[in-house]
C-alpha positions as a LaTeX table, in Angstrom:
\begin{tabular}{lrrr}
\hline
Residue & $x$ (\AA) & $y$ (\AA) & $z$ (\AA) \\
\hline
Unk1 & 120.24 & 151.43 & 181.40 \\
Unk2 & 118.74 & 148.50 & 183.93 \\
Unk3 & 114.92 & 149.93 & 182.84 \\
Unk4 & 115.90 & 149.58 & 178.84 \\
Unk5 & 117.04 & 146.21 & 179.51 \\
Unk6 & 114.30 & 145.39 & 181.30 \\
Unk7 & 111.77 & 146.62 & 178.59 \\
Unk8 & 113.98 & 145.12 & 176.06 \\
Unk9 & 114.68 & 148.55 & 174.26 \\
Unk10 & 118.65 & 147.60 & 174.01 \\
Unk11 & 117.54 & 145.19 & 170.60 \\
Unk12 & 119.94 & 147.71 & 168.28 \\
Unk13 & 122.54 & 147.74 & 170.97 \\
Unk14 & 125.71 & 145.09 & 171.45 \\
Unk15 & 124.67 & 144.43 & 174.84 \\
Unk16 & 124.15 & 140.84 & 176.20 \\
Unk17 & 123.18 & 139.77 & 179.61 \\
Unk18 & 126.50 & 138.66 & 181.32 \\
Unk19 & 128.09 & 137.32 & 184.60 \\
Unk20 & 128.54 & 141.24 & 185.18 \\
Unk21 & 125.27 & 142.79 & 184.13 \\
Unk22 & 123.67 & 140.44 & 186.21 \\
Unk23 & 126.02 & 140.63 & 189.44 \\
Unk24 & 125.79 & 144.42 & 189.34 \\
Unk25 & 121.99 & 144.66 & 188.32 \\
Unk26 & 121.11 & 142.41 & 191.45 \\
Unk27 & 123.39 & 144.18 & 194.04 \\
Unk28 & 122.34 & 147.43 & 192.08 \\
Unk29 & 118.94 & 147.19 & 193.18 \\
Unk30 & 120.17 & 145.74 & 196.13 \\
Unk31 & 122.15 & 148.34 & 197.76 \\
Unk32 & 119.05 & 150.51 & 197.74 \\
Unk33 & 116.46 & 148.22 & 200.40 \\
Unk34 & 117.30 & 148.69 & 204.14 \\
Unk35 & 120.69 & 147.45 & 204.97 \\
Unk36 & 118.98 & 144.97 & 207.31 \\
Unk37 & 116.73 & 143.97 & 204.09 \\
Unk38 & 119.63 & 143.15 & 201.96 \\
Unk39 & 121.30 & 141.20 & 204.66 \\
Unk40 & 118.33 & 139.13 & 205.68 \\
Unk41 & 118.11 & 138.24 & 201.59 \\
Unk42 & 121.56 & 137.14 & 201.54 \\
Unk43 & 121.67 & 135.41 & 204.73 \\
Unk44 & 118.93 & 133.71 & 204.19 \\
Unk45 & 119.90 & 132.61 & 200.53 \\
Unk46 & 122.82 & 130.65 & 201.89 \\
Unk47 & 122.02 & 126.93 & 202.66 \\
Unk48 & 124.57 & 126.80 & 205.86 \\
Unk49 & 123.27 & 130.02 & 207.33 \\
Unk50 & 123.30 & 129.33 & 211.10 \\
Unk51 & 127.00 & 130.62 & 211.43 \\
Unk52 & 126.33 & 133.67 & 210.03 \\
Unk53 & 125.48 & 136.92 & 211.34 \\
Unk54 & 122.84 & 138.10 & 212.12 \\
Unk55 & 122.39 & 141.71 & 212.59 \\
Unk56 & 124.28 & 143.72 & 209.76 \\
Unk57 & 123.84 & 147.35 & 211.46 \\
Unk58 & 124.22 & 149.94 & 208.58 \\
Unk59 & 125.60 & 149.78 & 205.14 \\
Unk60 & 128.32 & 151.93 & 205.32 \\
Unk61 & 130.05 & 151.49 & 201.62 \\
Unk62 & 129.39 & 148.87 & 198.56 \\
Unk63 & 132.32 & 149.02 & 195.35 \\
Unk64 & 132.09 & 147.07 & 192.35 \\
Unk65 & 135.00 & 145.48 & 191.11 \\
Unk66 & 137.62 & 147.50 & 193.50 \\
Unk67 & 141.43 & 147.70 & 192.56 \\
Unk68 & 143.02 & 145.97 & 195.39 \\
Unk69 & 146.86 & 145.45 & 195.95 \\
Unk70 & 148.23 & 142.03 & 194.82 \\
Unk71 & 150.90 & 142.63 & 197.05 \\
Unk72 & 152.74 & 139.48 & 198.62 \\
Unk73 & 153.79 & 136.05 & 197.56 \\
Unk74 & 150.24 & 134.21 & 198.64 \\
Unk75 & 148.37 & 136.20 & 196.02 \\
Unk76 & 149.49 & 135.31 & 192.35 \\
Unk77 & 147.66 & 138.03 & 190.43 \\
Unk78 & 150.59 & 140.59 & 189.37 \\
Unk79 & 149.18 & 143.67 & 189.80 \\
Unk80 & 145.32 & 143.89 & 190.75 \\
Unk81 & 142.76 & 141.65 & 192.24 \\
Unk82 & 139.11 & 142.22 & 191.70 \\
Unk83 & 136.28 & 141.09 & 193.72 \\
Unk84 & 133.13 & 141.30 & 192.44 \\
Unk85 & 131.26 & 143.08 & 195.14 \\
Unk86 & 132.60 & 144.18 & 198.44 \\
Unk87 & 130.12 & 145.65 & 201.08 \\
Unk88 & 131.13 & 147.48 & 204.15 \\
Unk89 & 128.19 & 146.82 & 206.82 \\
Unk90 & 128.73 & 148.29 & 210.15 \\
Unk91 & 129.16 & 144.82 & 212.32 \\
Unk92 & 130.93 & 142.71 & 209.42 \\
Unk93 & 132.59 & 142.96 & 205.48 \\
Unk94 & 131.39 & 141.21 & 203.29 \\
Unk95 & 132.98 & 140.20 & 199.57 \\
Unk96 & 131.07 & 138.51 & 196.85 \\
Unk97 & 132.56 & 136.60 & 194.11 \\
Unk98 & 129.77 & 135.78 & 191.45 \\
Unk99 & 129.57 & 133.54 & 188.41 \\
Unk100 & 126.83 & 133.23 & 186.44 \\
Unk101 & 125.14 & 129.62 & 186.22 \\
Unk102 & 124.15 & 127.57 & 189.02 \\
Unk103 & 125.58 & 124.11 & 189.59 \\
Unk104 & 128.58 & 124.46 & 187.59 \\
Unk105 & 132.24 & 124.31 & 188.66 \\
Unk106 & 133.11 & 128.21 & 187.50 \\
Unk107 & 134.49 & 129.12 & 190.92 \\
Unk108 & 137.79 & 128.98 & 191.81 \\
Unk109 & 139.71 & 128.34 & 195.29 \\
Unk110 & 142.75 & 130.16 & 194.24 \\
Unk111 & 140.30 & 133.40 & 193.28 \\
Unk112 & 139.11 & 133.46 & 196.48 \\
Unk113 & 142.33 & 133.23 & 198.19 \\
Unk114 & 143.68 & 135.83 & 196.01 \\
Unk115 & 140.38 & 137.87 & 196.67 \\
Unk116 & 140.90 & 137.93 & 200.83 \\
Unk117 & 144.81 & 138.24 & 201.25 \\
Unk118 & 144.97 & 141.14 & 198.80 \\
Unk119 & 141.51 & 143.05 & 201.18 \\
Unk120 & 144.09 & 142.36 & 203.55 \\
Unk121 & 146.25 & 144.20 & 202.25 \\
Unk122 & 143.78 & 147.10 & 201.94 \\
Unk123 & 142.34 & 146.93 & 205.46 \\
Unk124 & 145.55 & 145.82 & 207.39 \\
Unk125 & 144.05 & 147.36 & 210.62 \\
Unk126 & 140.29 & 145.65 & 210.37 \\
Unk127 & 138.97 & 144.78 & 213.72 \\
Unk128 & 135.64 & 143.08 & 212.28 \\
Unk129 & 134.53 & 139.70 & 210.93 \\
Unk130 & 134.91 & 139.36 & 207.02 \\
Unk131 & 132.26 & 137.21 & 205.46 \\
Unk132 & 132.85 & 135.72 & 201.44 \\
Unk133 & 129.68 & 134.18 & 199.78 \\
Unk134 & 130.72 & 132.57 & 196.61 \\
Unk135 & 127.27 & 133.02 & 194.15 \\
Unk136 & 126.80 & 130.90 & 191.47 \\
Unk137 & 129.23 & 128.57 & 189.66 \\
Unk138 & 129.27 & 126.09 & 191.84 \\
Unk139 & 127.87 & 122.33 & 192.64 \\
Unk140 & 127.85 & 122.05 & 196.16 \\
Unk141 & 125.97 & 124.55 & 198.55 \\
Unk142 & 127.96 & 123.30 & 201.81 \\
Unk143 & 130.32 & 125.71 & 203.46 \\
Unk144 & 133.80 & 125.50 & 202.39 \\
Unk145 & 136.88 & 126.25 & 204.59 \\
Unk146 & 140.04 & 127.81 & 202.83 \\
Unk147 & 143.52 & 128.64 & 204.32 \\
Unk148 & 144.43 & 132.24 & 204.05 \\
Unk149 & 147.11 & 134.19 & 205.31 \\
Unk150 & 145.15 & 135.22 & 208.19 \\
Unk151 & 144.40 & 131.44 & 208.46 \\
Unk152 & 140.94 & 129.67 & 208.39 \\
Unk153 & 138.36 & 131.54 & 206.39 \\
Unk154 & 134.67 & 130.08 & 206.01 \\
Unk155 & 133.32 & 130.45 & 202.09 \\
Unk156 & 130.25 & 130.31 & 201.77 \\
Unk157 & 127.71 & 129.21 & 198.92 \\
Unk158 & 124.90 & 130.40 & 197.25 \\
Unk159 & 122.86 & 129.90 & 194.56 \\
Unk160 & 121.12 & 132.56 & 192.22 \\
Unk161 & 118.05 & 129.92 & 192.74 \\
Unk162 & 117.99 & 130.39 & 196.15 \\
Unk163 & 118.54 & 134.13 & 196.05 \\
Unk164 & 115.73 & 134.64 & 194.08 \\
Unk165 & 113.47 & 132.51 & 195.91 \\
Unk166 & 114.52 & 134.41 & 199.16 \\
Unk167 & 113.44 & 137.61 & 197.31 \\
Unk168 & 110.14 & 135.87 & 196.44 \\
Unk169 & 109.26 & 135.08 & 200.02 \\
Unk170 & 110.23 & 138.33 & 200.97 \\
Unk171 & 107.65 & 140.27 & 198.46 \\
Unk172 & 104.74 & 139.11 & 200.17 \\
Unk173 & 105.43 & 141.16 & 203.49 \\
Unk174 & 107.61 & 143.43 & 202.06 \\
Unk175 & 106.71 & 147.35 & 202.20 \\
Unk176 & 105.52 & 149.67 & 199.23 \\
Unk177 & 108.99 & 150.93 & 198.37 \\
Unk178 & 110.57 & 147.70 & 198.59 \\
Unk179 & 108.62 & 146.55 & 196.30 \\
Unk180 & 109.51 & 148.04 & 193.31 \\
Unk181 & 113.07 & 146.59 & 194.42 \\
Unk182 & 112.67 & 143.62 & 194.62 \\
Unk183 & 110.34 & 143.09 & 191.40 \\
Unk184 & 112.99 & 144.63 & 189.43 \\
Unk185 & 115.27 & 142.09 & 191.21 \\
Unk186 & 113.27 & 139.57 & 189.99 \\
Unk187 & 113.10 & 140.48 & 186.46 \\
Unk188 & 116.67 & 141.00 & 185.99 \\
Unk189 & 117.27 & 137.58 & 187.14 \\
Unk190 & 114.39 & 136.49 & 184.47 \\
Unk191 & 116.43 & 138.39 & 181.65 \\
Unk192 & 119.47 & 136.44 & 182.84 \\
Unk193 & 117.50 & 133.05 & 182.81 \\
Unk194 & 116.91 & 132.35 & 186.52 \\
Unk195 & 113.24 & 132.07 & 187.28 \\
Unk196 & 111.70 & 131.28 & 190.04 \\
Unk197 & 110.78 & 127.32 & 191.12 \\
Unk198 & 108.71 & 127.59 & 194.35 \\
Unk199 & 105.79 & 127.37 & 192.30 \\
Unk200 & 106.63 & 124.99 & 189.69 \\
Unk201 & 107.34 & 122.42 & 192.44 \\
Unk202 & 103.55 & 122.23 & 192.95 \\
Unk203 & 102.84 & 122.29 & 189.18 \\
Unk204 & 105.27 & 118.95 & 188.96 \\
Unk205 & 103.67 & 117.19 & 190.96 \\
Unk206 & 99.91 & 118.07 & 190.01 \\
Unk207 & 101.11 & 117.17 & 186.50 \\
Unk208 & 102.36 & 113.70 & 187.51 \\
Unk209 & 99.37 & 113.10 & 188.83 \\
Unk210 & 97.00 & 114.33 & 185.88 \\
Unk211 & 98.77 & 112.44 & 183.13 \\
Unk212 & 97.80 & 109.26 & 185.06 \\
Unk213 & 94.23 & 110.52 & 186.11 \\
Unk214 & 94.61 & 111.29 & 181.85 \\
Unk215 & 95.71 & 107.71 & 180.91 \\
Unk216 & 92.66 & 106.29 & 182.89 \\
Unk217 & 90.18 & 108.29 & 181.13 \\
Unk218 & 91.34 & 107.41 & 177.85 \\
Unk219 & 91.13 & 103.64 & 178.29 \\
Unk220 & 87.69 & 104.94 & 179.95 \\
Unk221 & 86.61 & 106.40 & 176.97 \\
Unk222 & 87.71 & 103.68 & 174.92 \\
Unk223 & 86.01 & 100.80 & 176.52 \\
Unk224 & 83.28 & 102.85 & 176.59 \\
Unk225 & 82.97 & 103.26 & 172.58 \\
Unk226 & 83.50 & 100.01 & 172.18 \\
Unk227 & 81.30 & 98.20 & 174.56 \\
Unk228 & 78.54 & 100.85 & 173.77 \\
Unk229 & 78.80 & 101.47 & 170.11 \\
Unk230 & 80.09 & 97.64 & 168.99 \\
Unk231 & 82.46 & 98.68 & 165.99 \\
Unk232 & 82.66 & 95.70 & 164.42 \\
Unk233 & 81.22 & 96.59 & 161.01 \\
Unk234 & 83.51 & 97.80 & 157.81 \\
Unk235 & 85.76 & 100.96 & 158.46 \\
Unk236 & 83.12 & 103.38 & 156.69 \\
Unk237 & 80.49 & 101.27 & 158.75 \\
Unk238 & 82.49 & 101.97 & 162.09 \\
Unk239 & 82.80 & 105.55 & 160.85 \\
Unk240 & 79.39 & 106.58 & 160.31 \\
Unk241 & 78.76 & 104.96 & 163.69 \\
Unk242 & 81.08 & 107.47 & 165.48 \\
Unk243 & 80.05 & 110.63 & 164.07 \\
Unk244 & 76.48 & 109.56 & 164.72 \\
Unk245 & 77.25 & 109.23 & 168.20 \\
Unk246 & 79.26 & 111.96 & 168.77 \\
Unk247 & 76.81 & 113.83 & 170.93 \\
Unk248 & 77.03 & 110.41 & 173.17 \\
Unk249 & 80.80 & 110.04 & 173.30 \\
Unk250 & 81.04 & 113.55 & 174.56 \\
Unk251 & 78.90 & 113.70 & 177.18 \\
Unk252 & 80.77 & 110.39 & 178.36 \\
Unk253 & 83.96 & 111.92 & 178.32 \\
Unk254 & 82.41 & 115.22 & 180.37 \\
Unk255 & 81.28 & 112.51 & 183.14 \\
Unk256 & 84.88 & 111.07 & 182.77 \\
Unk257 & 86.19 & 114.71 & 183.48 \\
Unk258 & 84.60 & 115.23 & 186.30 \\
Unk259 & 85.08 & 111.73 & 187.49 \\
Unk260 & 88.64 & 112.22 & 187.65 \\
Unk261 & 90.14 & 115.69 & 187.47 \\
Unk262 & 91.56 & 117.94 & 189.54 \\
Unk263 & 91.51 & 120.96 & 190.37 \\
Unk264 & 94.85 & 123.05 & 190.13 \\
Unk265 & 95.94 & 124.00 & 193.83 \\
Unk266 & 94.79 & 126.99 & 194.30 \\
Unk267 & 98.71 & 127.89 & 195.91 \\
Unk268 & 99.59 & 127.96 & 192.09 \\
Unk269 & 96.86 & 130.70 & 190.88 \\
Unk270 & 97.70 & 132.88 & 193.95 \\
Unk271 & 101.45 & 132.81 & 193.42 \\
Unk272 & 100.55 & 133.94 & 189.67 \\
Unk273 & 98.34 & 136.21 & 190.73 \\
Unk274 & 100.67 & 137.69 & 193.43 \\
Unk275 & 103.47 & 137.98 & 191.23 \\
Unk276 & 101.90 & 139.42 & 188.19 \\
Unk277 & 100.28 & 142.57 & 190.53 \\
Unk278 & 103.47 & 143.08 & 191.76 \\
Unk279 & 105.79 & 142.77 & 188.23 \\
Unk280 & 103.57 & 145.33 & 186.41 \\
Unk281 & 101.83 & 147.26 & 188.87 \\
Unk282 & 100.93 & 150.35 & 186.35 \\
Unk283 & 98.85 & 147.90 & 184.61 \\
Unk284 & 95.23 & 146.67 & 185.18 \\
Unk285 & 95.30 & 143.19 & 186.98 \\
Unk286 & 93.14 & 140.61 & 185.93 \\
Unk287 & 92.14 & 138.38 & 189.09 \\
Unk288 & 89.45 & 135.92 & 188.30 \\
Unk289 & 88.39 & 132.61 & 190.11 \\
Unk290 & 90.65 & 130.53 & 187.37 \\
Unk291 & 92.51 & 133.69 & 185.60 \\
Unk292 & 95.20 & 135.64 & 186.54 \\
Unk293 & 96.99 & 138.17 & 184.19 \\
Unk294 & 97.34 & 142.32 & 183.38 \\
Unk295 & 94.62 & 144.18 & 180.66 \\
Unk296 & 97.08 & 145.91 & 178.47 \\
Unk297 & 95.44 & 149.12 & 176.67 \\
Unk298 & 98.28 & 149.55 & 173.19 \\
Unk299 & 97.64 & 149.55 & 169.27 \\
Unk300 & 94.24 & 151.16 & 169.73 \\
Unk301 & 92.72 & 148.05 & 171.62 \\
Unk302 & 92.49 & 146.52 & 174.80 \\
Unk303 & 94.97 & 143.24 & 175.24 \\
Unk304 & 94.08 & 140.65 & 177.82 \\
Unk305 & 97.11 & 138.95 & 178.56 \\
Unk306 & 96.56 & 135.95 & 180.96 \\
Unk307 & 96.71 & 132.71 & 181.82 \\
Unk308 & 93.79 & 130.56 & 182.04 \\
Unk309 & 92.43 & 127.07 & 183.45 \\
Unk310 & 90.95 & 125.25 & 180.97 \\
Unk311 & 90.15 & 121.62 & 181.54 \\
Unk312 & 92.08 & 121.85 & 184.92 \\
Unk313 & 95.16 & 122.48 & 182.83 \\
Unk314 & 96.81 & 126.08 & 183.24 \\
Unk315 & 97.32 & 127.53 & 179.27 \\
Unk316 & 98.34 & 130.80 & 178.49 \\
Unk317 & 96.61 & 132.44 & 175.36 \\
Unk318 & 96.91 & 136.54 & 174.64 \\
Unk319 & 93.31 & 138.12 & 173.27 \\
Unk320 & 91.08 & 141.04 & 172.91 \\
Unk321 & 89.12 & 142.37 & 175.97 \\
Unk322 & 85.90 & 141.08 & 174.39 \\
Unk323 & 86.91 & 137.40 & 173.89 \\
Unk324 & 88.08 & 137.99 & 170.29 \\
Unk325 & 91.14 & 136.59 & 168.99 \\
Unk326 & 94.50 & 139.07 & 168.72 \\
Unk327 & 94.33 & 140.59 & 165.36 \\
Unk328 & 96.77 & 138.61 & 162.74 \\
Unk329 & 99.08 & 141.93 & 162.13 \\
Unk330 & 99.50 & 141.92 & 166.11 \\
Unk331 & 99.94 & 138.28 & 166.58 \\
Unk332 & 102.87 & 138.29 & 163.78 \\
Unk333 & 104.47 & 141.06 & 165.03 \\
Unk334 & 104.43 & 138.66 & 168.78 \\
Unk335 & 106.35 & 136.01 & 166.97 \\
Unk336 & 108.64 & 138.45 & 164.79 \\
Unk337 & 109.56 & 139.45 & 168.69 \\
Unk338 & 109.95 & 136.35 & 169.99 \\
Unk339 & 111.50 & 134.29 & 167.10 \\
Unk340 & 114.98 & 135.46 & 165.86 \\
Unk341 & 117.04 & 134.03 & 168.90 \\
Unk342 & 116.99 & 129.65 & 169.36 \\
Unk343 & 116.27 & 130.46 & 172.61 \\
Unk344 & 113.00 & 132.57 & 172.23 \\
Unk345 & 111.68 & 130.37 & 169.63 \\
Unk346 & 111.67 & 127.71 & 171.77 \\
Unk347 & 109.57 & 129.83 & 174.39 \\
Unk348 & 106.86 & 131.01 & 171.68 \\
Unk349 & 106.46 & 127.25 & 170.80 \\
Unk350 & 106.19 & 126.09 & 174.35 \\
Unk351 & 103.70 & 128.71 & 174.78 \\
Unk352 & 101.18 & 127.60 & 171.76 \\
Unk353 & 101.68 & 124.02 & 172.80 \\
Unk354 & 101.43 & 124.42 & 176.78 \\
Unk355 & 104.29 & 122.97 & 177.94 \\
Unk356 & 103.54 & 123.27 & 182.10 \\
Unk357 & 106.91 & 124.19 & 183.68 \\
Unk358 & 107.51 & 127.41 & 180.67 \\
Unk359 & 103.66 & 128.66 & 180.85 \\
Unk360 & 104.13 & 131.66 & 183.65 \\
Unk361 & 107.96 & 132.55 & 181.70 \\
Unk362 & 105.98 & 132.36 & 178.28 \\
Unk363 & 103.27 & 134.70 & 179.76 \\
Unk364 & 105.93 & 137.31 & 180.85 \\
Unk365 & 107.42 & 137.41 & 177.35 \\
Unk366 & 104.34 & 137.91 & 175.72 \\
Unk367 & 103.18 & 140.80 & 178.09 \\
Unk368 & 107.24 & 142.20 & 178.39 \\
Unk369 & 106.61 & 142.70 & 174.50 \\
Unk370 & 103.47 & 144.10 & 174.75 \\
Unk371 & 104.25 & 146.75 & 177.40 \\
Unk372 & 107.71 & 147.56 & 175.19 \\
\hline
\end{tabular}
């Protein structure tokens, strides 16, 4: 089921990515690294970490949704109360209660009272520490402190963000079987619209900077045409003047490029690169000096899907192994994907017009719908 929704073969279906499907797609995938792996993800996800735990020892038992007890007066569900996720490790227990959405107020005090008194009720005899990380739905990432019937209990916060950025970091030493893991950890969060900022935080702030380095070269460029080429004759006058010089204006505004441009940080192409060999690893990789992207062999033709640095400005284009553009019947069938939802739309636009901060998602649509 997680592999069709990944490859988007549930289109027919009435399935849509949920607060659910994405709780128990992540912890899934999850309960399959190391027990120690998991942990370490989790603990280090969490903001106010230096309280918690550090050694998890095994995983002994993980439930989805269990039936516990509402039994007492402190817990006002009437009959059942149901945690998201609860996770026996050897040296701790741990409950997760997970919204979807970060930075909105979803979660609720009262649920997570409920949540604790009633595994109470189910452990009575527990000698060990219980932990509760509250993920998602919520707009501050400082630990909270709750009165239960067993008295103070710490809550503490996470963000799907920060989860997935943990799992990020983690890829690059990570071994050969957790690999797979934690890519398909990473795509599910994709499908649920979380993605990944560590990168984009570098883009930002090589953008800023090129749209001024851009501003100066324009009022370059235009002082230069008209200090050089004296446009002060009638508009078809002026005209003919520019397209005669045209040769001259453009090697200007080459000199004016190199005067001023950038270079991308080269942190950006490796993270791309990085992330693509390890998201589709059956696939050929395409690792150039300014390229990074898979070579996708499907409707009788070889598909170079990449992006590319033109101009010192990362676009992301989809063609034919020998430079040629996509074939027309291939390129409509792209958009017939990726325009019936608002949503998608918006993604396939952003993609032909290079909007910075939706380039790498674009990309991954594109290929996700290539490789279906």
């Amino acid at each position: 089921m997680l592999q069709a929704f990944l490859k988007n073969k549930l289109k027919d279906s009435s399935f849509e990515p949920s607060e659910d499907s994405l709780t128990s797609s992540v912890f899934g995938l999850m309960q399959y690294l190391p027990a120690q792996t998991m942990w370490n993800l989790l603990r280090e996800s969490c903001v106010d970490k230096s309280s918690l735990v550090e050694i998890s020892g095994d995983l002994r038992e993980i439930d989805f949704w269990p039936n516990w007890v509402a039994k007492g007066k402190d817990i006002s569900n009437e009959r059942f109360v149901e945690p998201d996720v609860f996770c026996e490790f050897e040296n701790f227990d741990l409950i997760v209660e997970a919204k979807r959405g970060d930075h909105q107020s979803k979660q609720s005090e009262y649920q997570w009272i409920n949540e604790i008194n009633a595994y109470m009720n189910e452990y009575p005899d527990r000698k060990k520490p219980l932990i509760f990380f509250a993920i998602g739905g919520i707009k501050t990432f400082k630990t909270q402190i709750i009165t239960v019937r067993s008295g103070k209990q710490a809550v503490f916060s996470v963000s799907w963000q920060n989860l997935l950025n943990t799992v990020y970091k983690h890829k690059k030493e990570c071994s050969n079987h957790e690999l797979r893991i934690l890519s398909d950890i990473i795509q599910t969060c994709e499908k649920h619209g979380v993605y990944s900022m560590e990168w984009l935080k570098i883009l930002v702030q090589y953008i800023d900077n090129m749209e001024n380095k851009n501003k100066e070269m324009n009022n370059e460029l235009q002082e230069f045409i008209k200090s050089e080429l004296v446009l002060t004759g009638t508009h078809l006058e002026n005209y003919n003047k520019l397209i005669s010089s045209k040769e001259k204006i453009n090697k200007q505004f080459e000199l004016l490029i190199k005067q001023v441009a950038e270079e991308i940080p080269m942190e950006i192409i490796s993270q791309w690169k990085n992330t693509l060999k390890c998201d589709y690893l059956d696939y050929t990789p395409i690792d150039e000096e300014q390229e990074a992207g898979i070579i996708i062999e499907k409707y009788g033709i070889k598909i170079r899907a990449y992006l590319s640095i033109i101009n010192y400005q990362p676009h992301c284009y989809v063609f034919m192994e020998k430079g040629e553009i996509l074939p027309q019947a291939l390129e409509k069938k792209l958009r017939k994907e990726l325009l019936p939802s608002k949503e998608k739309g918006k993604i396939w636009q952003s993609w032909g017009e290079h909007e910075y901060d939706k380039a790498y998602p674009a990309l991954k649509e594109v290929i996700n719908i290539l490789i279906a």
